[in-house]
C-alpha positions in Angstrom: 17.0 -1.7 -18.9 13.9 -3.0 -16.8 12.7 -1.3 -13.7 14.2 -3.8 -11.4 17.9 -3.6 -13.0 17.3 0.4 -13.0 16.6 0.4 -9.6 19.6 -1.8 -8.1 21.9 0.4 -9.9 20.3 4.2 -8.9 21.2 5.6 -6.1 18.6 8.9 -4.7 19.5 12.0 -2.5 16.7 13.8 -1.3 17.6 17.4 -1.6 15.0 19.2 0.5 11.0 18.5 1.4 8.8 21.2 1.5 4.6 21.7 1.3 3.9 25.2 -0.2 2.0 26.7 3.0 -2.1 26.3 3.1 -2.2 24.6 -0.5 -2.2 20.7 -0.3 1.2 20.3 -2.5 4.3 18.4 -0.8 7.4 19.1 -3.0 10.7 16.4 -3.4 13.6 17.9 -4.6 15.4 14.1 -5.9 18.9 13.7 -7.5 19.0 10.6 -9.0 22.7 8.9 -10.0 22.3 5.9 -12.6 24.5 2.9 -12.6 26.6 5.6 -15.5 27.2 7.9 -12.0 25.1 10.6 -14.8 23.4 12.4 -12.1 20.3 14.1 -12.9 17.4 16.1 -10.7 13.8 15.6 -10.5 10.8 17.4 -9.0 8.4 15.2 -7.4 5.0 17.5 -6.6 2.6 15.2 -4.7 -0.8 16.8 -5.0 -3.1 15.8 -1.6 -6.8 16.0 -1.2 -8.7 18.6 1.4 -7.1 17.5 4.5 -3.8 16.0 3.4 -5.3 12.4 3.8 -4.5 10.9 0.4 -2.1 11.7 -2.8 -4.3 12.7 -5.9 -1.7 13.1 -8.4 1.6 13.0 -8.3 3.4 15.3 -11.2 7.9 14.9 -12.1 9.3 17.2 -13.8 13.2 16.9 -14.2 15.5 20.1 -13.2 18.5 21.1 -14.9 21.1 22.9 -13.1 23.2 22.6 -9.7 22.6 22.2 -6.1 24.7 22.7 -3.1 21.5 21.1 -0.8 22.9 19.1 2.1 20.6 15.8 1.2 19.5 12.6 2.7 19.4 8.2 1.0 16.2 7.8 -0.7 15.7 4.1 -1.4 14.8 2.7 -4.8 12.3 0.6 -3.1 10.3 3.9 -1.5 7.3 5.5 -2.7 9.9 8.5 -4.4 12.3 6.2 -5.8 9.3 3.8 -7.6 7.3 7.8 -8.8 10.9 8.5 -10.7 11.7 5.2 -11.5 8.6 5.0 -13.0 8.7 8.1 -14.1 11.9 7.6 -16.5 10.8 4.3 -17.5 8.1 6.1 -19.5 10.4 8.4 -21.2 
């Protein structure tokens, strides 16, 4: 499946958001549902320079297990839904 049919058939939740303090690391906590409904979870570590002014590197991981997270939409077409879309693609 090609990026473009993977992404009109995921749907994203963002499960929480959270930098880790004085370190310049922003943390997504992404469940991804595919056009199957098999849902899966991702870890999205965005790594910022000094300052928090630009990404450096951007690391996924996927996540196995549950979570009971209230969650928000993530679109396909935002900067987390291209990293993971991207990101399975490679696979």
């Amino acid at each position: 499946m090609n990026q473009y049919n993977m992404a009109q058939k995921a749907k994203f939740k963002l499960l929480s958001k959270w930098n880790s303090g004085l370190s310049c690391i922003m943390y997504h906590d992404i469940e991804l549902t595919d056009a199957d409904d098999d849902v899966s979870r991702y870890n999205v570590k965005d790594y910022y320079s000094v300052g928090m002014e630009r990404i450096e590197v951007t690391t996924i991981e996927a996540i196995k297990g549950e979570c009971d997270a209230e969650n928000e939409d993530v679109s396909c077409d935002s900067y987390l839904g291209k990293k993971i879309l991207t990101f399975i693609n490679n696979e």
